[in-house]
C-alpha positions in Angstrom: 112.4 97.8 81.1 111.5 94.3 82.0 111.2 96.0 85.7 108.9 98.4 84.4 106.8 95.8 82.5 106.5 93.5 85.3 105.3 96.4 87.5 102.7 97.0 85.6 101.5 93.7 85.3 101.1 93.3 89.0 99.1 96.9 89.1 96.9 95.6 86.2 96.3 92.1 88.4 95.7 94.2 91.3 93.4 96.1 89.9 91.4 93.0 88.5 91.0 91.6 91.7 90.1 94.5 93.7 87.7 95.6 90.8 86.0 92.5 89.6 83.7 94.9 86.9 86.8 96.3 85.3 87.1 95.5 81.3 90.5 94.6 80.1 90.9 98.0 78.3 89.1 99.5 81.5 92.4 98.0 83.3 94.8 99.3 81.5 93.5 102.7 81.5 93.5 102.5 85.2 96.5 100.7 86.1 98.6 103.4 83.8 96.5 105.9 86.8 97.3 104.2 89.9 100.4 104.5 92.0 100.7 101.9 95.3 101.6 104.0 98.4 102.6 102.9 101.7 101.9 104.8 105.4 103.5 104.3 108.7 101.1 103.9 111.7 100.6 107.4 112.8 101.0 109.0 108.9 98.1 111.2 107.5 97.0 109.9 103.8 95.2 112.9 103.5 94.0 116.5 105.1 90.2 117.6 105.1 90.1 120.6 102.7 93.5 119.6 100.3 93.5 118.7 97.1 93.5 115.6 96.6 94.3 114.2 92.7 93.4 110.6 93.5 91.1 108.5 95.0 91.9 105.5 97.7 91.5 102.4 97.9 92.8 100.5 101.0 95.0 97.3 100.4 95.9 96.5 104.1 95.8 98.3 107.5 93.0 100.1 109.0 92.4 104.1 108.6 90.8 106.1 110.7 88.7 108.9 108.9 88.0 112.3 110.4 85.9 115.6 110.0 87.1 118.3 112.2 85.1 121.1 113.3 85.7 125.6 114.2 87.0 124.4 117.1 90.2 122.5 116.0 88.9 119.3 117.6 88.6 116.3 115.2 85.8 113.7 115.1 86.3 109.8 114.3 83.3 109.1 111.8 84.6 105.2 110.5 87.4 103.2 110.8 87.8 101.6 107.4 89.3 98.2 106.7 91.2 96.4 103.8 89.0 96.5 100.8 87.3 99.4 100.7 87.8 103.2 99.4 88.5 105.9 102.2 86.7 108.8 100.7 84.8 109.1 97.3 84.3 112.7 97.7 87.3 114.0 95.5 86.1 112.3 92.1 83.0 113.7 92.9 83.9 116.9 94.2 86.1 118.7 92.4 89.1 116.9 94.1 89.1 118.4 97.7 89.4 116.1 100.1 86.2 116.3 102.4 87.5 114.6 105.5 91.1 113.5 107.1 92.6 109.9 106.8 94.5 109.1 109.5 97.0 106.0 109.1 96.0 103.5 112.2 97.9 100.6 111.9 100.6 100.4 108.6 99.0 101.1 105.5 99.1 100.0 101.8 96.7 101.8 99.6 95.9 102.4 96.0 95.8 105.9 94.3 93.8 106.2 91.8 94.0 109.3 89.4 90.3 110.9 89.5 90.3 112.3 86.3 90.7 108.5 85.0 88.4 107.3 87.7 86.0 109.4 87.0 85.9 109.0 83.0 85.2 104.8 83.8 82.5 105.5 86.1 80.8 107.2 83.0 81.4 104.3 80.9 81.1 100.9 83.1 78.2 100.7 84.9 79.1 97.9 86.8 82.1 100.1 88.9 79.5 102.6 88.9 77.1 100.7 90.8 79.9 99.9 93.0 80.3 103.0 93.9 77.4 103.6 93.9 76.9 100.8 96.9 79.9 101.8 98.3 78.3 105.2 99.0 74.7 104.1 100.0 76.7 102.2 102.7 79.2 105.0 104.0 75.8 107.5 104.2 74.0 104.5 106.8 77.0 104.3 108.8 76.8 108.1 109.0 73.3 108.3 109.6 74.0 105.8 112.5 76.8 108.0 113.8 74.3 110.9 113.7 71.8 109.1 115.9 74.6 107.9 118.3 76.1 111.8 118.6 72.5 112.5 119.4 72.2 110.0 122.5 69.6 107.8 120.8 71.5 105.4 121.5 72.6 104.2 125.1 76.3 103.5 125.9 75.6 99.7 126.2 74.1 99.3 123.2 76.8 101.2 121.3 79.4 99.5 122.4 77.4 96.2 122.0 76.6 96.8 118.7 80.0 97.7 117.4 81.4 94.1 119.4 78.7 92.3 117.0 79.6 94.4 113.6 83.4 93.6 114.2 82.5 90.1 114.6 80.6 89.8 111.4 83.3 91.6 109.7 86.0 89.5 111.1 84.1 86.0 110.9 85.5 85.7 114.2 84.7 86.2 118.1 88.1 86.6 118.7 88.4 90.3 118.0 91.9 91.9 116.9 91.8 95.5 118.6 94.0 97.2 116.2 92.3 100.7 117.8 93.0 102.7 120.7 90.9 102.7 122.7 90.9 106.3 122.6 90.1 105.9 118.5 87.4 103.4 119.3 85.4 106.0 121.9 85.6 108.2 119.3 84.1 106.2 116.9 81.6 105.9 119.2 80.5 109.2 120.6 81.6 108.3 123.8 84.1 109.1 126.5 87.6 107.3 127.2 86.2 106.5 130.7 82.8 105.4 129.3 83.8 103.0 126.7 86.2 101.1 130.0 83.4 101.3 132.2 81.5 99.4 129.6 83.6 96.7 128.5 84.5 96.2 132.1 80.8 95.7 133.1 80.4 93.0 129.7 83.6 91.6 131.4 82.3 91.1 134.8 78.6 90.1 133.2 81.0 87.2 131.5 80.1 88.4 128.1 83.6 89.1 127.0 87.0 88.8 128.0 89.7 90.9 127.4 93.0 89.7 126.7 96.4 91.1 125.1 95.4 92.9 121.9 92.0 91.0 121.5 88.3 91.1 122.6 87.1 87.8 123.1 83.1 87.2 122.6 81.9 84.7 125.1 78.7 85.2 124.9 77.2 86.6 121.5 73.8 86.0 122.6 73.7 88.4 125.5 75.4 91.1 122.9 72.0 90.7 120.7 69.6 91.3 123.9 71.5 94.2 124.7 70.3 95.7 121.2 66.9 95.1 122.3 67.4 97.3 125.5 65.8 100.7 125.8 
């Protein structure tokens, strides 16, 4: 019992500090909801077109989602990061899971009941404009990847601007590549080949360096004129 009680203490703290807007009561009801699942590197959390009870919300580790397409062939649309939900299409949509999550690294997540979900976003309009931000920011990112699929975007300034949104993210210019880099041309719209060629050239241009496991910025600068390039 005391097992069970301290359990659910440490889902109801969780909870708190992942969801800031949650009420007490709003906690409870939640944290009675939410199982914590873990996911080797490699594991899929879910599979476009399943039912999917619960929504996810990522503790650690970095997922990769996906959208296939007729021809079997599956496209990387966002890596997401620590912090953030993978898909908020199932407590909208009838609970059908409207893409594929794809484990990238070890993964702890939170699962998140949508029928309980759902019922709080109806009542606390605080969550619900966190969602709501949550979802204004997941449809730029695809709008983005719609332009890049398109080739309005050149190869240099793709890969540029993705080196300058990981270093914002990470508060860092030394870059933990947690991706393949098979993952990362995805994410991109670009080829294998393309993505090397590119790095190399910011390699030999001395704008980066690339060492064991990491991308090393040296020269952030040069990264921002490239945005500026036709």
């Amino acid at each position: 019992m005391a097992e069970t009680g301290d359990a659910s203490r440490d889902m109801r703290e969780r909870l708190s500090a992942c969801f800031p807007e949650l009420l007490a009561g709003d906690t409870e009801r939640l944290a009675s909801a939410t199982r914590l699942s873990s996911y080797a590197k490699g594991e899929w959390i879910c599979v476009e077109g399943d039912a999917v009870p619960v929504t996810f919300w990522l503790i650690s580790g970095h997922v990769g989602l996906l959208k296939g397409s007729a021809a079997g062939k599956n496209t990387v649309l966002h890596v997401v990061r620590p912090g953030h939900f993978l898909d908020l299409y199932g407590v909208f949509g009838g609970g059908i899971s409207f893409i594929s999550a794809h484990a990238l690294t070890p993964c702890v997540v939170l699962a998140m009941e949508n029928r309980v979900l759902g019922a709080l976003l109806s009542e606390n309009i605080g969550l619900a404009q966190r969602v709501m931000r949550a979802l204004a920011m997941r449809q730029r990112m695809f709008i983005n990847k719609i332009a890049v699929s398109q080739g309005k975007i050149s190869v240099r300034r793709r890969v540029a601007g993705w080196l300058l949104h990981k270093a914002r993210v990470d508060k860092s210019s030394v870059l933990e590549d947690v991706m393949t880099r098979e993952v990362l041309a995805g994410l991109l719209g670009l080829s294998r080949e393309s993505l090397s060629r590119q790095l190399s050239r910011f390699v030999q241009e001395g704008i980066i360096r690339l060492e064991r496991r990491t991308i090393v910025i040296v020269d952030e600068e040069a990264l921002r004129r490239c945005l500026m390039e036709n």
